[in-house]
DRENLO-6129 format. One line per field, with one value per residue (C-alpha): x, y, z; residue number from 1. Coordinates in nm, 4 decimals, always signed. Layout:
u [X, ...] $
v [Y, ...] $
w [Z, ...] $
resi [NUM, ...] $
This chain:
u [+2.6273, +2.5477, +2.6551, +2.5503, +2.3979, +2.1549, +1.8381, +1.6090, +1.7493, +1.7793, +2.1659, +2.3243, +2.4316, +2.0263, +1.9546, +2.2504, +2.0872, +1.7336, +1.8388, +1.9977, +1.7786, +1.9396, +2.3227, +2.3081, +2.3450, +2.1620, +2.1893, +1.9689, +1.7282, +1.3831, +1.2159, +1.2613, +1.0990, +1.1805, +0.8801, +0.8463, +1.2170, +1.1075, +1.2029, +1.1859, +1.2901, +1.2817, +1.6501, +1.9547, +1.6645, +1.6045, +2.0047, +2.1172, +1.8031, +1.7050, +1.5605, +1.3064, +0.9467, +0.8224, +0.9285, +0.7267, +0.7993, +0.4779, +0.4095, +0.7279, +0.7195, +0.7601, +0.5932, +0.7141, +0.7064, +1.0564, +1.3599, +1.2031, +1.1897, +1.4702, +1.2843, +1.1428, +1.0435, +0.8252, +0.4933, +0.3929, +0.4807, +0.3391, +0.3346, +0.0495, +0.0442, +0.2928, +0.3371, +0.2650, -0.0020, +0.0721, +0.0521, +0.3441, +0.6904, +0.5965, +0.5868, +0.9324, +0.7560, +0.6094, +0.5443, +0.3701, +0.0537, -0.0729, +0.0014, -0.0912, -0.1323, -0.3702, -0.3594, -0.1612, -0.2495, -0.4240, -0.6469, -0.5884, -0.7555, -0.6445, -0.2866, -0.4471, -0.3786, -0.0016, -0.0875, -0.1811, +0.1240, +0.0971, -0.0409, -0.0350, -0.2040, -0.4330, -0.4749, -0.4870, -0.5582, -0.6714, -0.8564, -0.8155, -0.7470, -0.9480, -1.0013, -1.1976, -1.4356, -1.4622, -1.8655, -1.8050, -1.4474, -1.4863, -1.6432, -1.3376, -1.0572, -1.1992, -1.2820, -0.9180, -0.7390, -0.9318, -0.6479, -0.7908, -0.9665, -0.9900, -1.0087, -0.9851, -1.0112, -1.3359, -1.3487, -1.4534, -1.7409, -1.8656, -2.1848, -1.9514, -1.7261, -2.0542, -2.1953, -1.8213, -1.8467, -2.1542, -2.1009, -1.7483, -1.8518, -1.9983, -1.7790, -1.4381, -1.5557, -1.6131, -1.2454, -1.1138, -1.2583, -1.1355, -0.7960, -0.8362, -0.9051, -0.6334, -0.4102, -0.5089, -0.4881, -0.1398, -0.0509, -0.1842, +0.0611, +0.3569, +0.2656, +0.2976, +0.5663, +0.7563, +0.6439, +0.7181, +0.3469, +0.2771, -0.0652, -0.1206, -0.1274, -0.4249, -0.3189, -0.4953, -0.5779, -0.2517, -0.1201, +0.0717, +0.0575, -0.2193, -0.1169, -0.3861, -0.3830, -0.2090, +0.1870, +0.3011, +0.1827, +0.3005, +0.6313, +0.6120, +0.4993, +0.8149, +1.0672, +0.8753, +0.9232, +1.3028, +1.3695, +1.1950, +1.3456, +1.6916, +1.6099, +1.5244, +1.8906, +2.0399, +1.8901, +2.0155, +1.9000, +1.5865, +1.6042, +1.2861, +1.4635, +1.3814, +1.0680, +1.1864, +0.9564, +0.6134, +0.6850, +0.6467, +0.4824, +0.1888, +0.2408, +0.0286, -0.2409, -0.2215, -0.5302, -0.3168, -0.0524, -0.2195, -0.4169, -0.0747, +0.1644, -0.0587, +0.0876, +0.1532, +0.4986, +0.7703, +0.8092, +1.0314, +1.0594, +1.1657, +1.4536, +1.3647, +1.4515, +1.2377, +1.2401, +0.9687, +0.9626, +0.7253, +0.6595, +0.4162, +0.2618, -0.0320, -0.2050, -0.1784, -0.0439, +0.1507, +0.2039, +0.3897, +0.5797, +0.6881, +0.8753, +0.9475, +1.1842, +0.9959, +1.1689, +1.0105, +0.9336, +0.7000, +0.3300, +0.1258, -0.1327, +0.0729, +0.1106, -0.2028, -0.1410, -0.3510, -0.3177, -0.4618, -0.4291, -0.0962, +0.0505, +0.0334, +0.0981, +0.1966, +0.2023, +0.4059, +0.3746, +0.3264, +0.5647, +0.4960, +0.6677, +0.4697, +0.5645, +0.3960, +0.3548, +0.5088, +0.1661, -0.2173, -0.2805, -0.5914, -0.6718, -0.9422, -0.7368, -0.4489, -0.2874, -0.0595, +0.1107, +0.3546, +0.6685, +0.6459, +1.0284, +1.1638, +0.8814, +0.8968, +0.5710, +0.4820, +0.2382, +0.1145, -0.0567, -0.2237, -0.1700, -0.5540, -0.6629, -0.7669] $
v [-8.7106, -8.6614, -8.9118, -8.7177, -8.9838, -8.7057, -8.6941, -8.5562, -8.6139, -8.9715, -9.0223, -9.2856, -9.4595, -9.4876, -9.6309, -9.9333, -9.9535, -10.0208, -10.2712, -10.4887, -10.7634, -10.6795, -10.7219, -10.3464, -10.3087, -10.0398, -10.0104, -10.3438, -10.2956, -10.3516, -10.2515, -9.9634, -9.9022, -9.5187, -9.5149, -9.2638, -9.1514, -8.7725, -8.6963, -8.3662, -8.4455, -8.6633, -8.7293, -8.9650, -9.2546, -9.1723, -9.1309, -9.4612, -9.7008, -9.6684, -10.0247, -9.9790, -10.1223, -10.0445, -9.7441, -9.6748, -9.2922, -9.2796, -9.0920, -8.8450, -8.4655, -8.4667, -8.1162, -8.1870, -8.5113, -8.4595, -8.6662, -8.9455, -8.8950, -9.1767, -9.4651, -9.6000, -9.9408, -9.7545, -10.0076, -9.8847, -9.5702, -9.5046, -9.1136, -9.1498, -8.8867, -8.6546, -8.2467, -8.2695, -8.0136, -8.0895, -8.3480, -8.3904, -8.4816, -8.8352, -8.8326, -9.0010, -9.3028, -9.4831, -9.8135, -9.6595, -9.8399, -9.7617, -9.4297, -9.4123, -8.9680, -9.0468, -8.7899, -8.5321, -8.1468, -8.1734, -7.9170, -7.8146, -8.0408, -7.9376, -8.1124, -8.4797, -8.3459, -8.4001, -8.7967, -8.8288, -8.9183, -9.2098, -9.4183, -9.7788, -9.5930, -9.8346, -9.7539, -9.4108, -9.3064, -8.9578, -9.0199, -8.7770, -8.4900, -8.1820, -8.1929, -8.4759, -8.1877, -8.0360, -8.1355, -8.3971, -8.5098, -8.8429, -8.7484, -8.4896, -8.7461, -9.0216, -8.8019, -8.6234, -9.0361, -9.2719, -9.5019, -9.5459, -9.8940, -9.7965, -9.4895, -9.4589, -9.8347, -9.8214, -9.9808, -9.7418, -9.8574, -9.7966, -9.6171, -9.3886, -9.3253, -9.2076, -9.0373, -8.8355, -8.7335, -8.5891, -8.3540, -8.2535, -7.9270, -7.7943, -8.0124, -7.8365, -7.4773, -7.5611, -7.7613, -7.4296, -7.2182, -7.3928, -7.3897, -6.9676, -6.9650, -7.1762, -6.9914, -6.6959, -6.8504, -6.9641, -6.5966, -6.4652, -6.7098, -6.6206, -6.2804, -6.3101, -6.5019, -6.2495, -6.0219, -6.2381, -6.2450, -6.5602, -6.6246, -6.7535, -7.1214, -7.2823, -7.4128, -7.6437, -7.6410, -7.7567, -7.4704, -7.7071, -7.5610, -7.7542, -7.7652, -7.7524, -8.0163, -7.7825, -7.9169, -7.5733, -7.7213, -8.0535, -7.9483, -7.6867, -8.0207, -8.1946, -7.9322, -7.8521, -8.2773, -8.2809, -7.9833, -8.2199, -8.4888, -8.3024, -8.1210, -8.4657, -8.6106, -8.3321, -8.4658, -8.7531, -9.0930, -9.1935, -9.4657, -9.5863, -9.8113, -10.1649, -10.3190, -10.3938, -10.0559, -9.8865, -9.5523, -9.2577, -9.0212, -9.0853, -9.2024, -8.9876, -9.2188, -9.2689, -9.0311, -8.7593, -8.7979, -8.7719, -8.4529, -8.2901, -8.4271, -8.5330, -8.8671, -9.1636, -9.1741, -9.4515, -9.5597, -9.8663, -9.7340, -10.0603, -10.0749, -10.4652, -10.6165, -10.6863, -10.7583, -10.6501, -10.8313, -10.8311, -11.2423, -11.4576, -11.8351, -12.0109, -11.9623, -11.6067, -11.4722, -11.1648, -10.9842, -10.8561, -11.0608, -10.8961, -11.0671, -10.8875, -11.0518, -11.0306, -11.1430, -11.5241, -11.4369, -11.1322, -11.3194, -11.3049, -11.1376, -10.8086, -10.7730, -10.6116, -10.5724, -10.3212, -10.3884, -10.1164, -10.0936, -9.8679, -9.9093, -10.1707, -10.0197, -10.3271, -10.2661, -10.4273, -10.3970, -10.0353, -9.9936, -9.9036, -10.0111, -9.8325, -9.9232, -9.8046, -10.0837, -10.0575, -10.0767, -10.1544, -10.4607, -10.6627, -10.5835, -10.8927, -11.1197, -11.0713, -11.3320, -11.2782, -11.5971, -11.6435, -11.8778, -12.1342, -12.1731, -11.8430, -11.5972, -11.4423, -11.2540, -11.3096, -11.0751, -11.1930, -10.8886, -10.9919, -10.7120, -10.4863, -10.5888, -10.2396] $
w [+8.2140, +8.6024, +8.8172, +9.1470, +9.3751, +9.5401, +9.3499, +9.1847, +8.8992, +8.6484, +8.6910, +8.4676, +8.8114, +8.8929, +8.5563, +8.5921, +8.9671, +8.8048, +8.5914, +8.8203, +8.6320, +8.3125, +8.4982, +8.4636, +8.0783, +7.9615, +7.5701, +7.5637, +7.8534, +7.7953, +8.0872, +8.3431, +8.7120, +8.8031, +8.9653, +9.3202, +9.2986, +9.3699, +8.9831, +8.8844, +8.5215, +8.2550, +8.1267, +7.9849, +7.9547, +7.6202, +7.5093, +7.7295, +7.6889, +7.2866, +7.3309, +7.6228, +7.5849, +7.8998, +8.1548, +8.5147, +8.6134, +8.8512, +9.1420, +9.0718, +9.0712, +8.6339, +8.4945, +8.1339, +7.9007, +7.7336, +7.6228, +7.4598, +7.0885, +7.0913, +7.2025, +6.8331, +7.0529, +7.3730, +7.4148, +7.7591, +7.9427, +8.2465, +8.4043, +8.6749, +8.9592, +8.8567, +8.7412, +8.3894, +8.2257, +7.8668, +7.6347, +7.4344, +7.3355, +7.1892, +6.8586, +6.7760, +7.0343, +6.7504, +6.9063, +7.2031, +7.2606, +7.6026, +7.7819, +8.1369, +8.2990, +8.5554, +8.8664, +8.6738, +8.5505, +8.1941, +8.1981, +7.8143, +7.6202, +7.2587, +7.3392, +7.2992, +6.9688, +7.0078, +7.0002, +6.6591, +6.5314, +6.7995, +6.5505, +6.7779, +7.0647, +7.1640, +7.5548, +7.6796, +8.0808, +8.1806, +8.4662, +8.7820, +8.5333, +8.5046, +8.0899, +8.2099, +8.3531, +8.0014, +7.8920, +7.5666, +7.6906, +7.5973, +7.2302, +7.2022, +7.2426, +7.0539, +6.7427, +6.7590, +6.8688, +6.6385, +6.6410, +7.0239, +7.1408, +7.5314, +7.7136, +8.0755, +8.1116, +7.8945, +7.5533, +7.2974, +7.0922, +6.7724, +6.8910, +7.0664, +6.7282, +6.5898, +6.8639, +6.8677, +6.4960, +6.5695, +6.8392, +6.7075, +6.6307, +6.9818, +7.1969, +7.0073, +7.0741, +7.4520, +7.4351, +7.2915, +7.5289, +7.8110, +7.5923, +7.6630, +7.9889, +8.1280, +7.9047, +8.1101, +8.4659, +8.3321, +8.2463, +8.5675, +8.7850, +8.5746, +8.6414, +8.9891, +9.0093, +8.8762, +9.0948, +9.3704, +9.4674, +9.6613, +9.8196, +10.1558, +10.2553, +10.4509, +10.8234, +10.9907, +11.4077, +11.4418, +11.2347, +10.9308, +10.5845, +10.3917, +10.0179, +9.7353, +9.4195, +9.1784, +8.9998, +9.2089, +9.5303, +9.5139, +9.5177, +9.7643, +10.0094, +9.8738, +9.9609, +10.3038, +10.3379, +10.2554, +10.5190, +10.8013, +10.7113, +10.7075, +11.0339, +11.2264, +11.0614, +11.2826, +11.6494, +11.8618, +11.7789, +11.9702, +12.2215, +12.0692, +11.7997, +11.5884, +11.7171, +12.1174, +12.1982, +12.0550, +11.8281, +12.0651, +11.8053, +11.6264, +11.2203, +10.9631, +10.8527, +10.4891, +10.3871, +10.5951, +10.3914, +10.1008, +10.2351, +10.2967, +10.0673, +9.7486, +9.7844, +10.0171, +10.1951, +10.1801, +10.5193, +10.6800, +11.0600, +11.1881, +10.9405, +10.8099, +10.5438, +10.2132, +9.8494, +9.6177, +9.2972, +8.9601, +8.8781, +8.6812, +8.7950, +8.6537, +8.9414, +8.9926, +8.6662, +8.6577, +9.0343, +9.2492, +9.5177, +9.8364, +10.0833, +10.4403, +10.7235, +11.0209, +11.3466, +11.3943, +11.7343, +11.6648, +11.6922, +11.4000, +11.5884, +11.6133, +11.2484, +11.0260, +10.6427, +10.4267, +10.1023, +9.8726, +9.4713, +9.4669, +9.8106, +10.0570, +10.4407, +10.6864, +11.1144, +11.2912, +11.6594, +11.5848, +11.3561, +10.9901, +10.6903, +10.3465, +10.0233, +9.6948, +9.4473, +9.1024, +8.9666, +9.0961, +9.2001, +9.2265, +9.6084, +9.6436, +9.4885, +9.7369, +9.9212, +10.2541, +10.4304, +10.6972, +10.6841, +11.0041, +10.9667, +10.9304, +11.0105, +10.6599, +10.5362, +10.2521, +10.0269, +9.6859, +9.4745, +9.1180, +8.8973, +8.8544, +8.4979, +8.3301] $
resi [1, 2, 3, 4, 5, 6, 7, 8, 9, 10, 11, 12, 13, 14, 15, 16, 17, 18, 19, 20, 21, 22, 23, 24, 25, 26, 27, 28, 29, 30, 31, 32, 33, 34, 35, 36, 37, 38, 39, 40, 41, 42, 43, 44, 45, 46, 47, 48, 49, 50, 51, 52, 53, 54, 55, 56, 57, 58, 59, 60, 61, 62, 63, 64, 65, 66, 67, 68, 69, 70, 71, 72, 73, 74, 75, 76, 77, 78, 79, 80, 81, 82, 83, 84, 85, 86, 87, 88, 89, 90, 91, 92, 93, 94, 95, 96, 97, 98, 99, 100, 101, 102, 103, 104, 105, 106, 107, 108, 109, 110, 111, 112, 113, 114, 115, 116, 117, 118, 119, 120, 121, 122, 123, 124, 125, 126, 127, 128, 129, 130, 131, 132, 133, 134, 135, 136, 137, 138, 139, 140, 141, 142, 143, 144, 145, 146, 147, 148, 149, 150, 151, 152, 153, 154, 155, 156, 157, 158, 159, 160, 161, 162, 163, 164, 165, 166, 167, 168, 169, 170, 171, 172, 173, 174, 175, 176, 177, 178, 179, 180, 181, 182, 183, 184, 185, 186, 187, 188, 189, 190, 191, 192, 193, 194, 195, 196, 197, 198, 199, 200, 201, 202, 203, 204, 205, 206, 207, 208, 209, 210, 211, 212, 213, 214, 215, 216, 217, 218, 219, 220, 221, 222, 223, 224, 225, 226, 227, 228, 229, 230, 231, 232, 233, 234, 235, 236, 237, 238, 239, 240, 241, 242, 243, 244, 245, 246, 247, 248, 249, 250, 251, 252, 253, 254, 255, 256, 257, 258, 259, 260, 261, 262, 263, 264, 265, 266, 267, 268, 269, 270, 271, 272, 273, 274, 275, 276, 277, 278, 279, 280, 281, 282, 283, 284, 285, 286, 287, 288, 289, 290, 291, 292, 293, 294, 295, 296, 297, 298, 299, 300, 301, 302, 303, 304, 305, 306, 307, 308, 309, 310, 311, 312, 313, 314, 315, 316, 317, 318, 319, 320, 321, 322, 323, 324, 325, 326, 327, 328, 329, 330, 331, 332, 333, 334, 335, 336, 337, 338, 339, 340, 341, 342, 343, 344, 345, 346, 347, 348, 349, 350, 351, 352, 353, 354] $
């Protein structure tokens, strides 16, 4: 097995890392977070961790679901805002009850088929997909998935089960013709790729690349990314350090970011220390706990949090630390205090009931 330490790739030293809780055992780990690690590939979870229930691989750059068949016990799996175009490689996941592909690629409808076999499926997210686009969606999935209660957050109901047995017919021949066409487009781009054809990127006024919402330019931002961030490693250290002096350049807002990059970055420019933890109280229930070591001399007046269902983005006297959340939280029901003693902030996040 790898045990490279640069990514993008699962390494067996990642997997003990994430599951720290479990005093990094991995042959009876039940739950995974590999969530926004830059991922290009699904791998070793499925040979290391037979007995996972739960596994977060959001906002990564996946194109394929592979490497799984192994886990027999898989409740939740969760593959939000990533590469994939294809449904498949989970029928050995027999437990699997709620599969989360929101933001991906899915264009080609006819591999919801591929779930079937999923015969717990109870919860199934395609939301921000382009099948979704296809006239009848909803009537297609839950006539080929009737072991499905909710899609897309929405329970199914038995007017709809009807409704979907009745336009079966006409809503599969438009699913199947949408099936040809992006078989085409497909054909076309491997074409030119192998004629080394590449179109020309859109620049803005300030003449940076602007990357469309296809798997092939996500990754192009990526790679564009790591080279800036590997060119800035190479200058001197800026005199503009911790939080004694304002940032001299302006930060990306976090709609920029997702304009150029297709996601929000991970940011910690004053270099302070936090811990980010998944808990449960009676008051609160399950949420996320995130505790940041602010200096207690830094007024409460110079810090603003935004706190926004997958990333919360915190200023502190102009600098910005951005973290995205292991899953959406309940935004309104958010609660932010500051420790009197130490100057701690504190961030409570209720998990977003679906």
């Amino acid at each position: 097995p790898r045990l490279e330490k640069n990514m993008p790739f699962i390494t067996v030293q990642l997997l003990r890392q994430r599951a720290e809780h479990n005093n990094g055992h991995l042959n009876d780990l039940k739950e995974i977070t590999l969530h926004q690690q830059d991922l290009e590939k699904i791998d070793l979870i499925g040979d290391y961790c037979k007995e996972l229930e739960i596994i977060y691989l959001q906002n990564n750059l996946i194109p394929k679901i592979e490497n799984l068949v192994h886990l027999k016990r898989l409740d939740y799996l969760n593959l939000a805002i990533n590469n994939i175009k294809v449904i498949e490689g989970l029928e050995g996941c027999e437990s699997l009850r709620k599969l989360d592909l929101t933001l991906n690629f899915i264009d080609d409808l006819c591999s919801v088929a591929n779930l079937q076999h999923n015969t717990n499926l109870r919860q199934l997210y395609l939301t921000g997909n382009k099948c979704r686009d296809i006239e009848g969606y909803r009537y297609y999935v839950i006539d080929t998935l009737p072991q499905l209660e909710e899609l897309d957050g929405e329970e199914i109901s038995r007017a709809e089960r009807i409704l979907a047995k009745q336009e079966a017919i006409p809503v599969r021949q438009a699913v199947l013709e949408r099936q040809k066409e992006v078989e085409a487009e497909e054909a076309e781009k491997r074409r030119k790729k192998e004629l080394g054809i590449e179109e020309p990127r859109a620049v803005n006024e300030k003449g940076e690349t602007l990357y469309g919402h296809t798997p092939e330019d996500r990754l192009a931002a990526y790679k564009e990314m790591q080279e800036q961030i590997a060119e800035s490693k190479k200058k001197p250290p800026s005199k503009f350090t911790g939080l004694g002096q304002e940032e001299p350049t302006k930060t990306m807002t976090p709609e920029e970011e997702i304009e150029k990059y297709g996601r929000v970055l991970m940011r910690n420019q004053a270099q302070l220390k936090y811990e980010m933890t998944e808990e449960h109280s009676k008051k609160l229930g399950d949420h996320v706990k995130l505790v940041i070591h602010v200096p207690r001399h830094i007024s409460t007046q110079l810090i603003d949090c935004d706190v926004n269902p997958t990333y919360i983005r915190i200023t502190i006297k102009g600098k910005v630390l951005q973290l995205k959340l292991p899953v959406d939280v309940a935004v309104d029901k958010t609660e932010v205090t500051r420790a009197n003693v130490n100057g701690d902030l504190q961030v409570l996040m209720p998990f977003a009931r679906l």
